[in-house]
N, C-alpha and C positions, 0 to 999 in steps of 0.2 A: 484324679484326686478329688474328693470331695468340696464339693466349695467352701463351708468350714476353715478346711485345710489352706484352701489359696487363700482366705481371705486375712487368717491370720498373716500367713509369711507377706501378702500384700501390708499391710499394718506397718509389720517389721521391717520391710527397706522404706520406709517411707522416709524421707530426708528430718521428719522431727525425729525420730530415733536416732540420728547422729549428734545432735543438739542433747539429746537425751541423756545419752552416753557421758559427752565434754560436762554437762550439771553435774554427773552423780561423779565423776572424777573429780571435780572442784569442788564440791562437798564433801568427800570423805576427805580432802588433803584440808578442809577448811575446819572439820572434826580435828586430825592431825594439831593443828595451830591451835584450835581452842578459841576459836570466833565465835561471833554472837550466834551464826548459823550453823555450826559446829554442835553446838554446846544446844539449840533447838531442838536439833537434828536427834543429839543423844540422850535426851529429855524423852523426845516424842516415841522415842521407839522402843523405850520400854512402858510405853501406856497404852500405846494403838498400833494396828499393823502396820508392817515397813512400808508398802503400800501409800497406807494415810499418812505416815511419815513422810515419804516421798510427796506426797500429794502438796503438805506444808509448805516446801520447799519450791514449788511450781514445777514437780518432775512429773508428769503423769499423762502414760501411756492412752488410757480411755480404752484401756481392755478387757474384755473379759474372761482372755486366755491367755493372762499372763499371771504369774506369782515371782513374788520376790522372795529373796533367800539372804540371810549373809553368810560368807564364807570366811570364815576369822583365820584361816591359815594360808590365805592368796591378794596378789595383790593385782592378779588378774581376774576379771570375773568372766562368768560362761554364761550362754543362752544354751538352754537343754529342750530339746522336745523331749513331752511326757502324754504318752495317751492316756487319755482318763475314758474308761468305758463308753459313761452317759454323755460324756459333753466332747467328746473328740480328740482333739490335738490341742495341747494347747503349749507352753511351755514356761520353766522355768528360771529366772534369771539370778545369776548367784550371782550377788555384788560382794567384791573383795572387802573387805572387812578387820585386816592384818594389823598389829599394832605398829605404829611407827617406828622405822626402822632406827640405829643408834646413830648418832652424831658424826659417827664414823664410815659407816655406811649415806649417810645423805645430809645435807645442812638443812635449818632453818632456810636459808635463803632460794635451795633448789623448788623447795614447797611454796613459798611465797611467789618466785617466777610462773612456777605452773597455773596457781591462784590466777597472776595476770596474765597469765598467753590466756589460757580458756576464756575468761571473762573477754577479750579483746576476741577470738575465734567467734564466742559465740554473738556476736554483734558483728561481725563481719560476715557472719554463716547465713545470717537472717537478707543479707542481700544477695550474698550469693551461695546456693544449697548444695553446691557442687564442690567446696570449696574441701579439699584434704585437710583428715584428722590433725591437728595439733600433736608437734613429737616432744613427749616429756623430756625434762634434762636429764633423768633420774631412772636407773630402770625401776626403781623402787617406787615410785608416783604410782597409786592406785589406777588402773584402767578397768571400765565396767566393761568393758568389754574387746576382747584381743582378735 
């Protein structure tokens, strides 16, 4: 395998990628609620890449073989390898991007508890990197990655 190749998948298990993940899952349910970082969130990314929008937020990878995507019909998002000719492997992450489900399907309150488990995971993840994903109440809760 090229080194290229190992160095991105080395990138991608890195334990801030799971941190990574628990952010953009708390931000798109914080878009959901219509918070101040919501509302940043959906400001910035129709003026600069998802990316720099990401970046805003303090989500950012530090790669140069990644692209971001949203996916307005999932509420799961996907990591794609895509080989690109001149620069190698690199890949694609499609963040779920789905409009909030009806009232019926999931409450105010399910999104609100997600908001705090994540925020509390991810301060609890920074001491320990090992620590298993946060399971939403909801299957409908946006996960960037399944």
């Amino acid at each position: 395998m090229p080194q290229e190749h190992t160095d991105a998948l080395h990138a991608l298990a890195d334990e801030s990628f799971k941190s990574h993940c628990v952010k953009i899952s708390r931000l798109l349910s914080e878009v959901w609620l219509n918070t101040e970082n919501g509302k940043t969130f959906q400001e910035d990314i129709k003026t600069m890449s998802l990316g720099d929008a990401l970046k805003n937020q303090g989500i950012d990878l530090h790669s140069d073989f990644l692209r971001y995507e949203l996916d307005t019909s999932s509420y799961n998002g996907s990591l794609i390898p895509e080989e690109i000719l001149d620069r190698g492997l690199n890949f694609v992450w499609y963040l779920p991007y789905a409009p909030c489900p009806t009232e019926a399907s999931m409450n105010r309150a399910d999104i609100e508890d997600w908001i705090t488990t994540t925020t509390k995971w991810l301060e609890k993840a920074e001491e320990d990197p090992n620590l298993p994903f946060p399971v939403p109440p909801n299957p409908y809760i946006p996960l960037a990655t399944t």
